[in-house]
DSSP file (Angstrom, degrees, kcal/mol; ACC not computed):
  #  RESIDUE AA STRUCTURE BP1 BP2  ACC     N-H-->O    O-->H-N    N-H-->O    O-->H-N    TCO  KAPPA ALPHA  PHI   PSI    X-CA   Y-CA   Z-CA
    1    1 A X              0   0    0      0, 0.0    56,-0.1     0, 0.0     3,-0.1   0.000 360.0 360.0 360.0 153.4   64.0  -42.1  -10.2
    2    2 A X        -     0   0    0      1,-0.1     4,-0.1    58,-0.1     0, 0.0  -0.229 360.0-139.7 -85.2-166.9   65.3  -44.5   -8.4
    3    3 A X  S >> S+     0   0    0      2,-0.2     3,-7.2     3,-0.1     4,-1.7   0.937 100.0  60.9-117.9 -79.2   64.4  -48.2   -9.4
    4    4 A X  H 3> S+     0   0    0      1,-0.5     4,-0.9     2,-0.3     5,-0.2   0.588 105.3  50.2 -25.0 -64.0   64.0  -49.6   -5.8
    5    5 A X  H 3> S+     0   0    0      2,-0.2     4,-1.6     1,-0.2    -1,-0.5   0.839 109.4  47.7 -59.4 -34.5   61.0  -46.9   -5.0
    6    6 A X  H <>>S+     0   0    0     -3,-7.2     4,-3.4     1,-0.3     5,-0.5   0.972 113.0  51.0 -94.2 -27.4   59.1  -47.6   -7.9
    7    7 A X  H  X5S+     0   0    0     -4,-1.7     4,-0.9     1,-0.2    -1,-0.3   0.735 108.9  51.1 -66.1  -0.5   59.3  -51.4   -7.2
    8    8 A X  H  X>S+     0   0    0     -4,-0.9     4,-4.2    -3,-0.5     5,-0.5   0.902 110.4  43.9 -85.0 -67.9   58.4  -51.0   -4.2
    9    9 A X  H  X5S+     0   0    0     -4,-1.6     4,-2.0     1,-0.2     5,-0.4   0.955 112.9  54.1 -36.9 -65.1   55.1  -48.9   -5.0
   10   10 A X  H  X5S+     0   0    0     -4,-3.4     4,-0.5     1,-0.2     5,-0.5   0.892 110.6  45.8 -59.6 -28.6   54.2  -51.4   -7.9
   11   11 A X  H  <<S+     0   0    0     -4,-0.9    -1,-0.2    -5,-0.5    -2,-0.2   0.916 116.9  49.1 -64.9 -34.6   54.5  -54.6   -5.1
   12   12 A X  H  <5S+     0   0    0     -4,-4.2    -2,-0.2    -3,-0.2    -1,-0.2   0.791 128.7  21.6 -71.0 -15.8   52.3  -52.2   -2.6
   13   13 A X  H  <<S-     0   0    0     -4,-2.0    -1,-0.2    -5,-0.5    -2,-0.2   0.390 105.5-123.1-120.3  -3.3   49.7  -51.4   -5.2
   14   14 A X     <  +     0   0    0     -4,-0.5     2,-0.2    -5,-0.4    -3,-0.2   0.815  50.9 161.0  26.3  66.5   50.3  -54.4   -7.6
   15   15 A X        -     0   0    0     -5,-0.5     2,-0.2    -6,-0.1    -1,-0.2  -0.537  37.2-128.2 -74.4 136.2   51.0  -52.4  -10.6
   16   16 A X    >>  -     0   0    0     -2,-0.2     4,-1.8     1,-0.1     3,-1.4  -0.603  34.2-107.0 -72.4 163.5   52.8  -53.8  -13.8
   17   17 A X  H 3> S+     0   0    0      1,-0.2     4,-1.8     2,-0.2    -1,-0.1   0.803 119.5  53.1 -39.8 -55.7   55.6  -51.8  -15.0
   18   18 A X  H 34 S+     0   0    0      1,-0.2    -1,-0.2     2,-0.2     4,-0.2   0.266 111.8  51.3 -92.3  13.9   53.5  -50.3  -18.2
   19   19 A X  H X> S+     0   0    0     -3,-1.4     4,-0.9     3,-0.1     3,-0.5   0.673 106.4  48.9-118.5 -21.8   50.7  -49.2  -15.7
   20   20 A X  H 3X S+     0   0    0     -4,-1.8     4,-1.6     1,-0.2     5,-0.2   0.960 112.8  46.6 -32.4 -68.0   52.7  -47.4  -13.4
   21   21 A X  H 3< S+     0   0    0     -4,-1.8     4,-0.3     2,-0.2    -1,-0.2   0.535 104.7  61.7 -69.0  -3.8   54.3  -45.6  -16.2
   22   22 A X  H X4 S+     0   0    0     -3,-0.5     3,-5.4    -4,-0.2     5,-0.3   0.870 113.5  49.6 -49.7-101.6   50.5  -44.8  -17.9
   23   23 A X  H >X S+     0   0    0     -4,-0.9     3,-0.7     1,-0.3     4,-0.5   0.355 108.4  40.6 -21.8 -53.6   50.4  -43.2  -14.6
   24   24 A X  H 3X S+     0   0    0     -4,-1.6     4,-1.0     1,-0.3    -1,-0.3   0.610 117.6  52.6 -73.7  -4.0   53.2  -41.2  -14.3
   25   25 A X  H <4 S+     0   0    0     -3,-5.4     4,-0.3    -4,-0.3    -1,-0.3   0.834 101.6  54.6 -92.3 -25.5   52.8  -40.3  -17.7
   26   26 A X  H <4 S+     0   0    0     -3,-0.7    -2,-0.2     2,-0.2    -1,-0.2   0.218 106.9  55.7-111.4  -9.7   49.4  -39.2  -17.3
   27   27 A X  H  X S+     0   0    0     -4,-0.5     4,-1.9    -5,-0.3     5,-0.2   0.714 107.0  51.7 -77.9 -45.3   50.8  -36.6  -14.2
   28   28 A X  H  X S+     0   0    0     -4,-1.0     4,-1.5    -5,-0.2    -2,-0.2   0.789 114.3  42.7 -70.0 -15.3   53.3  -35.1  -16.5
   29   29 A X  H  > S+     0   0    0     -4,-0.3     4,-2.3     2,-0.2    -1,-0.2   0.708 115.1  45.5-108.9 -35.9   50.5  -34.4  -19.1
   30   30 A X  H  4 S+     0   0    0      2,-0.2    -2,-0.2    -5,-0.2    -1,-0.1   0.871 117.6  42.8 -95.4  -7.6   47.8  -33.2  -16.8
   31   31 A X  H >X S+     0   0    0     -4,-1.9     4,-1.5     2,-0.1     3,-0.6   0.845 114.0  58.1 -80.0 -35.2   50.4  -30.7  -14.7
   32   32 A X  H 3X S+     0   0    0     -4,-1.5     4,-1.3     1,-0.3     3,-0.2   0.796 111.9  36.0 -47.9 -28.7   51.6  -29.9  -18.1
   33   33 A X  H 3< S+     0   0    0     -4,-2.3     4,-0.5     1,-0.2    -1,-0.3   0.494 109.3  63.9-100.8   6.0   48.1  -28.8  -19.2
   34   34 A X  H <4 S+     0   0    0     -3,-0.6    -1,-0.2    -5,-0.2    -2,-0.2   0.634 111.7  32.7-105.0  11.2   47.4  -27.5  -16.1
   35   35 A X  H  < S+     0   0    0     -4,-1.5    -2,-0.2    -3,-0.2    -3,-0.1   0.386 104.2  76.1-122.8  -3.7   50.2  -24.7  -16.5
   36   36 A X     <  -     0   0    0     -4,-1.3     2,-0.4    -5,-0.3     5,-0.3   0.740  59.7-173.4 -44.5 -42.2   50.1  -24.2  -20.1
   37   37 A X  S    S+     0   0    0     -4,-0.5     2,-0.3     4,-0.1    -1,-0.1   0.279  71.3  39.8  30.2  10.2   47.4  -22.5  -20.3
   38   38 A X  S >> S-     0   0    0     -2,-0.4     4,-3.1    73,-0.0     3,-1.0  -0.917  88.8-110.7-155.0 170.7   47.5  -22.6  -24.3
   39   39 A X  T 34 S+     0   0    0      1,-0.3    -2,-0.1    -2,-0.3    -6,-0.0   0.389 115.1  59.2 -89.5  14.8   48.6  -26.2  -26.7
   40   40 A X  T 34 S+     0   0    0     -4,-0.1    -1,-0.3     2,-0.1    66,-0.2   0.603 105.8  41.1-101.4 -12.5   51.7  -24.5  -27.7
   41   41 A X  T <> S+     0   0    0     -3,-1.0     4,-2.1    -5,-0.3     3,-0.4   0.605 114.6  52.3 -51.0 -45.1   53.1  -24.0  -24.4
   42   42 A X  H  X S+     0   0    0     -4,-3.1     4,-1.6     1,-0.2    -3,-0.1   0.646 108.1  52.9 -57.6 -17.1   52.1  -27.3  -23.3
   43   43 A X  H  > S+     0   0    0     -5,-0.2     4,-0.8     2,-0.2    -1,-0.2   0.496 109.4  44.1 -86.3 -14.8   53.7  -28.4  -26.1
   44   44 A X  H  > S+     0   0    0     -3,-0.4     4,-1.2     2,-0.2    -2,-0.2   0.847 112.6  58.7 -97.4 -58.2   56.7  -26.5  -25.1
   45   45 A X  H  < S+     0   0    0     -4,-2.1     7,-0.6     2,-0.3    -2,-0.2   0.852 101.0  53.6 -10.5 -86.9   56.0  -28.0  -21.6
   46   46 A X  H  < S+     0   0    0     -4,-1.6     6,-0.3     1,-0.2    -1,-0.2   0.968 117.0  34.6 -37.0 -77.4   56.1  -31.7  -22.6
   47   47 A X  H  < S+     0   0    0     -4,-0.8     2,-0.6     4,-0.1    -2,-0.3   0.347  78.0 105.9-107.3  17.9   59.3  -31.5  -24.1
   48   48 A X     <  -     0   0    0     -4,-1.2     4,-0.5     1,-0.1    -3,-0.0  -0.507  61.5-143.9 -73.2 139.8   61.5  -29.3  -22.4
   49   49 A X  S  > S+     0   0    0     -2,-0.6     4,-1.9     1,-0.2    -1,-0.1   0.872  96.2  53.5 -75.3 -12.9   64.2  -31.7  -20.5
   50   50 A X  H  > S+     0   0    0      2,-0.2     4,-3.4     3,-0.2     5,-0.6   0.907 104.0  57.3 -76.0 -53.5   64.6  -29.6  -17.5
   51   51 A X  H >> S+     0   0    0      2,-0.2     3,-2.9     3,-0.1     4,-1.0   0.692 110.2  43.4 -24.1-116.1   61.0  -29.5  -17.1
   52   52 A X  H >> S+     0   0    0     -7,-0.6     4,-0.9    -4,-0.5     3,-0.9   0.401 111.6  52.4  -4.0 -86.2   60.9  -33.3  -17.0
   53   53 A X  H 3X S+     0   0    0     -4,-1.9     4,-1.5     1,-0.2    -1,-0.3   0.821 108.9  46.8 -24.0 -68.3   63.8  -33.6  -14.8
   54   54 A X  H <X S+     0   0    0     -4,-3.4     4,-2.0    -3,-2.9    -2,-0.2   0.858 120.0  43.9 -68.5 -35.4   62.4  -31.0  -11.9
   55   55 A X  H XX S+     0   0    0     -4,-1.0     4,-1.3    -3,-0.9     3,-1.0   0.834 109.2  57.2 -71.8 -71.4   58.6  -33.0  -12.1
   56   56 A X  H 3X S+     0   0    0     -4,-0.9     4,-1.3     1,-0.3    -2,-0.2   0.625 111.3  39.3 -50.9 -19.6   60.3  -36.2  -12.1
   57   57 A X  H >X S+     0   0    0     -4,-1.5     4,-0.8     2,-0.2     3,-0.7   0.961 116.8  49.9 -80.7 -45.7   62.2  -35.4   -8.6
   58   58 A X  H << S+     0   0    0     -4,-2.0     4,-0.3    -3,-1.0    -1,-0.2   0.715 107.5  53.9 -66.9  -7.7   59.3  -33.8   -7.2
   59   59 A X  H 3X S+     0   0    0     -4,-1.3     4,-0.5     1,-0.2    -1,-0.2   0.492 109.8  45.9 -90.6   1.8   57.2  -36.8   -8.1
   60   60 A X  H << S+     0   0    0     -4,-1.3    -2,-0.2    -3,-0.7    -1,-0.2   0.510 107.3  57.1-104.7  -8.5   59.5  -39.2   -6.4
   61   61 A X  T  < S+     0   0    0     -4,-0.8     4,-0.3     2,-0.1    -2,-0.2   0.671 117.6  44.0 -84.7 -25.1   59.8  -36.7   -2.9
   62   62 A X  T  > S+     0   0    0     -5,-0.3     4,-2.4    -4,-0.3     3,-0.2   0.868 112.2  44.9 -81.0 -22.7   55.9  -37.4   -3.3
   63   63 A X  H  X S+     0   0    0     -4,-0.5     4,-2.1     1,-0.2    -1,-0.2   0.696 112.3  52.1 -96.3 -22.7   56.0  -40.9   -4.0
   64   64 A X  H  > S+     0   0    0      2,-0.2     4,-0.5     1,-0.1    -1,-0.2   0.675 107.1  55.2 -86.7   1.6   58.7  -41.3   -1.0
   65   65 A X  H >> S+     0   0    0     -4,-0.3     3,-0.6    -3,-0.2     4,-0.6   0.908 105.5  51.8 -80.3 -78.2   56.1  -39.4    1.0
   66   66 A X  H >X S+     0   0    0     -4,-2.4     3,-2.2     1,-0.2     4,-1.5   0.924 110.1  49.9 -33.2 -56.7   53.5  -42.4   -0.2
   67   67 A X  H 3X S+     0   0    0     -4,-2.1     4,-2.2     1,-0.3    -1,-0.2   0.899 108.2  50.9 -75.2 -19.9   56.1  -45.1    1.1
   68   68 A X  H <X S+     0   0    0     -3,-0.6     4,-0.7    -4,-0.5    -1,-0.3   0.550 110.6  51.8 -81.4   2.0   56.6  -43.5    4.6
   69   69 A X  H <X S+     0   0    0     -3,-2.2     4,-3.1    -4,-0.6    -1,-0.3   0.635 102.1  58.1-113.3 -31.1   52.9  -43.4    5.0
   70   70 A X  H  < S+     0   0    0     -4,-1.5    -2,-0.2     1,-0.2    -3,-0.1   0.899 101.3  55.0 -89.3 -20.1   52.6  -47.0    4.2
   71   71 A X  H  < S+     0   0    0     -4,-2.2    -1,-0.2     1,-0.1    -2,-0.2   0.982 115.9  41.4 -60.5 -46.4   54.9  -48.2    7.1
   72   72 A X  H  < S+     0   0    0     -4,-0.7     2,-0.4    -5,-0.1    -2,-0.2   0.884 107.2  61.7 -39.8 -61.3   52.8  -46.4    9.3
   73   73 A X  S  < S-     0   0    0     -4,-3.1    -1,-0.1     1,-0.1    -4,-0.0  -0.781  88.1-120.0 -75.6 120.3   49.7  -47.2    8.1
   74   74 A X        -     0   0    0     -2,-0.4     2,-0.6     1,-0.1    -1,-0.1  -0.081  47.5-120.8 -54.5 145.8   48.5  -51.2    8.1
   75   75 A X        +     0   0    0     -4,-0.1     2,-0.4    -3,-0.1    -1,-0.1  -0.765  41.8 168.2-102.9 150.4   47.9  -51.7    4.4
   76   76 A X    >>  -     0   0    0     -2,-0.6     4,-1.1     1,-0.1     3,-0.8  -0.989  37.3-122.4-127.9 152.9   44.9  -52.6    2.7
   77   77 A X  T 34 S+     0   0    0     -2,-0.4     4,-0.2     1,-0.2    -1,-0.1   0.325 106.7  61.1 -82.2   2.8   44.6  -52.3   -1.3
   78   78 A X  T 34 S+     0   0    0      3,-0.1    -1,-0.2     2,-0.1     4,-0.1   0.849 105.7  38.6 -68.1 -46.4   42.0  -50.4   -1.3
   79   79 A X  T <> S+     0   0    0     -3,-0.8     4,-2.2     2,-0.2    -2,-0.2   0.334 104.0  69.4 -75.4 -14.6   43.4  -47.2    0.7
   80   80 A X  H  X S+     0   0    0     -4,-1.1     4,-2.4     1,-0.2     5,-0.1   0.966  95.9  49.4 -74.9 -58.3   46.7  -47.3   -0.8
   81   81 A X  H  > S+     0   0    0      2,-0.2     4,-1.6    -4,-0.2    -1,-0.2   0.905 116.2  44.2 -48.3 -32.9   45.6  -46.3   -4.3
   82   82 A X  H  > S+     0   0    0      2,-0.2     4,-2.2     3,-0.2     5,-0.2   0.978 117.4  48.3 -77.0 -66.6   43.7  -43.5   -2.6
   83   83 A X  H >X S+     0   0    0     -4,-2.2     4,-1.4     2,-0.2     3,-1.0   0.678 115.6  43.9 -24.5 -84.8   47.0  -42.8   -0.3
   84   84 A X  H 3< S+     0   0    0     -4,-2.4     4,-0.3     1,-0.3    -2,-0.2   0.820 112.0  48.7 -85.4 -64.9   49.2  -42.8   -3.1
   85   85 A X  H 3< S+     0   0    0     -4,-1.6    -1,-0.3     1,-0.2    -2,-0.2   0.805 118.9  42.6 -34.3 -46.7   46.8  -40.5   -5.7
   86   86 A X  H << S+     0   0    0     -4,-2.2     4,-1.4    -3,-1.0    -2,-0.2   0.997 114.2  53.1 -53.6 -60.3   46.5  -37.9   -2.6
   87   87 A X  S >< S+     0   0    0     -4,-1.4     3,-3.7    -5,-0.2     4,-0.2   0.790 123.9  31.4 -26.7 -99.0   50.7  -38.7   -2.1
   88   88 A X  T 3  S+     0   0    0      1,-0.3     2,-3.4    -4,-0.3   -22,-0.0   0.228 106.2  66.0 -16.8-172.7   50.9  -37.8   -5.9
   89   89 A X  T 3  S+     0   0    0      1,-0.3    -1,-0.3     3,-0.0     4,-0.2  -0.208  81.2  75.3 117.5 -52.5   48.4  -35.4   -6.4
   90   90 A X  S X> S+     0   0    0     -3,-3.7     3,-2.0    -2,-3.4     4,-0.8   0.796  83.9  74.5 -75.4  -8.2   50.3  -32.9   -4.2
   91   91 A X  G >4 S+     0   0    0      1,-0.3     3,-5.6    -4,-0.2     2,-0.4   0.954  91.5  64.7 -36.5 -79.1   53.0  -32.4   -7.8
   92   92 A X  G 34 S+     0   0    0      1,-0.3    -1,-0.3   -65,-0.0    -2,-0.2   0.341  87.9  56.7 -43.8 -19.8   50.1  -30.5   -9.0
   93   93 A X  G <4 S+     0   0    0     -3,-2.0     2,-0.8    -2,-0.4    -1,-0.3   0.591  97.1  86.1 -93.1 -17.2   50.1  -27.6   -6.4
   94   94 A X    <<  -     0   0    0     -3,-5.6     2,-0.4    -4,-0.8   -36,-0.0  -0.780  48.4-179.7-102.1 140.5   54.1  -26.5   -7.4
   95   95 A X        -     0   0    0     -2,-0.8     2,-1.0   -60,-0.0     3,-0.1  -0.959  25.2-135.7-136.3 141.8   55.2  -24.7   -9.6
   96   96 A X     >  -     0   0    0     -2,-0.4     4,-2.1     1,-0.2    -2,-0.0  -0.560  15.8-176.8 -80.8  97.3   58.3  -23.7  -10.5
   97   97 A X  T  4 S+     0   0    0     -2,-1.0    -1,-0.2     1,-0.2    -3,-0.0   0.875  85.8  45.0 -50.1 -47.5   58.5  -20.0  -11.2
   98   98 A X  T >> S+     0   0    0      1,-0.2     3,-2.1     2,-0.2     4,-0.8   0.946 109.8  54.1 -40.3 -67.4   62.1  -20.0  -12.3
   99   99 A X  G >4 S+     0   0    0      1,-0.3     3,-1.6     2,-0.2     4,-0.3   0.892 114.9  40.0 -46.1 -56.7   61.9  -23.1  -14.5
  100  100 A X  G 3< S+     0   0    0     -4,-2.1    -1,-0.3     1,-0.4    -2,-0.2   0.024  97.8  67.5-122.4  22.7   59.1  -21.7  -16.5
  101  101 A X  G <4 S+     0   0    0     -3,-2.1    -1,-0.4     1,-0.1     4,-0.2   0.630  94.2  65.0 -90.6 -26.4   60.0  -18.4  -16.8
  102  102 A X  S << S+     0   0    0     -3,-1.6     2,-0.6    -4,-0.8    -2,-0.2   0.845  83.8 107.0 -69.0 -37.5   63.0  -19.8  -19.1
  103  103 A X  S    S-     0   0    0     -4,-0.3    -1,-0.1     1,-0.2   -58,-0.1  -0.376  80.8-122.6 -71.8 111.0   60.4  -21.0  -21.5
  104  104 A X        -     0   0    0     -2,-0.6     2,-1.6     1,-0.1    -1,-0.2   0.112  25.3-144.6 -44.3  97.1   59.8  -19.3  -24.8
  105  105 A X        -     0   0    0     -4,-0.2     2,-2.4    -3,-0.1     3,-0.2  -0.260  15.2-165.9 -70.0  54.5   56.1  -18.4  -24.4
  106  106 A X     >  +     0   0    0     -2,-1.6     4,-0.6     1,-0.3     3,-0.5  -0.185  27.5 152.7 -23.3  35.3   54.7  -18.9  -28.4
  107  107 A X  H  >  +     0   0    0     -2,-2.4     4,-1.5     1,-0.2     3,-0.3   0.755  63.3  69.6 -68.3 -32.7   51.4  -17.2  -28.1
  108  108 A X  H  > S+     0   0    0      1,-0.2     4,-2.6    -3,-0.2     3,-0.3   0.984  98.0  44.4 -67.5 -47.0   51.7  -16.5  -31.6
  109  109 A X  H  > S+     0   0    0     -3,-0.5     4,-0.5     1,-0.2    -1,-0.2   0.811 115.1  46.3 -23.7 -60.8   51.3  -19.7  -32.7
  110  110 A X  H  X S+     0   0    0     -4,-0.6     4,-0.7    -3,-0.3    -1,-0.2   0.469 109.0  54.5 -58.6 -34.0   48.3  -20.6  -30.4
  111  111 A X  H  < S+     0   0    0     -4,-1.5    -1,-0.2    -3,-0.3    -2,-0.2   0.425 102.2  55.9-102.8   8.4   46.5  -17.5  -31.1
  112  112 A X  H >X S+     0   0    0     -4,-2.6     4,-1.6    -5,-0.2     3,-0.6   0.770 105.1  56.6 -77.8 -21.5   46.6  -18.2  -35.3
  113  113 A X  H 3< S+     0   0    0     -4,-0.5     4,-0.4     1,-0.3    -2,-0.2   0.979 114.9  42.4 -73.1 -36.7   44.8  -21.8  -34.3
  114  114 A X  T 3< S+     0   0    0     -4,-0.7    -1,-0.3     2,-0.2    -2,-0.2   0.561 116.7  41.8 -75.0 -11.9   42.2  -19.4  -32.7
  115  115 A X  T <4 S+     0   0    0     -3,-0.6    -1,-0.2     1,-0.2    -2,-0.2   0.743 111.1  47.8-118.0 -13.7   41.8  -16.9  -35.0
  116  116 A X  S  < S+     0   0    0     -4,-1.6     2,-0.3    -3,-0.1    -2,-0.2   0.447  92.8 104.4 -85.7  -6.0   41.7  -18.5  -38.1
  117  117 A X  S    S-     0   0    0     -4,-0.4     2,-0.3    -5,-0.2    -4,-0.0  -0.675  77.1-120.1 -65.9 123.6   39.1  -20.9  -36.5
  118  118 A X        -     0   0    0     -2,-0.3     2,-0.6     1,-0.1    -1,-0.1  -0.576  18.5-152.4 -88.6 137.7   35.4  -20.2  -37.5
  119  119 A X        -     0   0    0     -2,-0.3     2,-0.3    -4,-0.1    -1,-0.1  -0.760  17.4-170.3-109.5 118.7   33.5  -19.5  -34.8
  120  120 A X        -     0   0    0     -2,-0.6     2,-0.3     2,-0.0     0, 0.0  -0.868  11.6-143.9-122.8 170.2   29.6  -20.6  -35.5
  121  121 A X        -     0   0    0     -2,-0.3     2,-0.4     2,-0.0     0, 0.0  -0.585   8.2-139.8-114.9 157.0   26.7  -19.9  -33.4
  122  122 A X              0   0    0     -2,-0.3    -2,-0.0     0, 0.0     0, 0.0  -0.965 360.0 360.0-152.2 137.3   24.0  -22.2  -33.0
  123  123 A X              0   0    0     -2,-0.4    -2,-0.0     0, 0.0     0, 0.0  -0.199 360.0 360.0 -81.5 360.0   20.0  -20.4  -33.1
């Protein structure tokens, strides 16, 4: 990403550097679990680099989204954070069939953590 966008977002939102990247870290983790569908895929998810490469560029066409919205719009610090989480926010609705067909799908793993697990019942 480029540098120039995120300083710009952290001056509109008056973010430090380490909570910006909380944030962005905390997008990659929650589309990652929200196309895993099991913790060995997410796990898979996390650290493939292509992955990571193809969110970060679609979270910076959202976040350039956010900046064109804020010339428009007067700002007040209150609405921005909401602007920018809707701005954001839209990552979560692609997904890249292509990309994530390349990815070794481990269901064995995922289903020994379930099946050696003891399943109790509560009376």
């Amino acid at each position: 990403m480029k540098a120039t966008t995120q300083n710009q977002i952290q001056d509109y939102l008056q973010w430090s550097s380490e909570k910006y990247e909380d944030r962005l870290l905390l997008s990659v983790m929650k589309w990652c679990q929200h196309y895993g569908q099991c913790p060995s895929i997410v796990q898979q998810l996390l650290a493939n680099s292509q992955v990571n490469q193809w969110f970060m560029r679609e979270h910076h066409k959202c976040e350039l989204q956010f900046l064109k919205i804020v010339d428009v719009v007067p700002p007040k610090h209150d609405q921005l954070q909401a602007h920018y989480k809707a701005c954001t926010a839209q990552v979560m609705a692609i997904y890249p069939k292509a990309l994530l067909a390349k990815i070794k799908r481990n269901k064995d793993f995922s289903n020994l953590i379930v099946t050696h697990t003891p399943v109790y019942y509560a009376n």
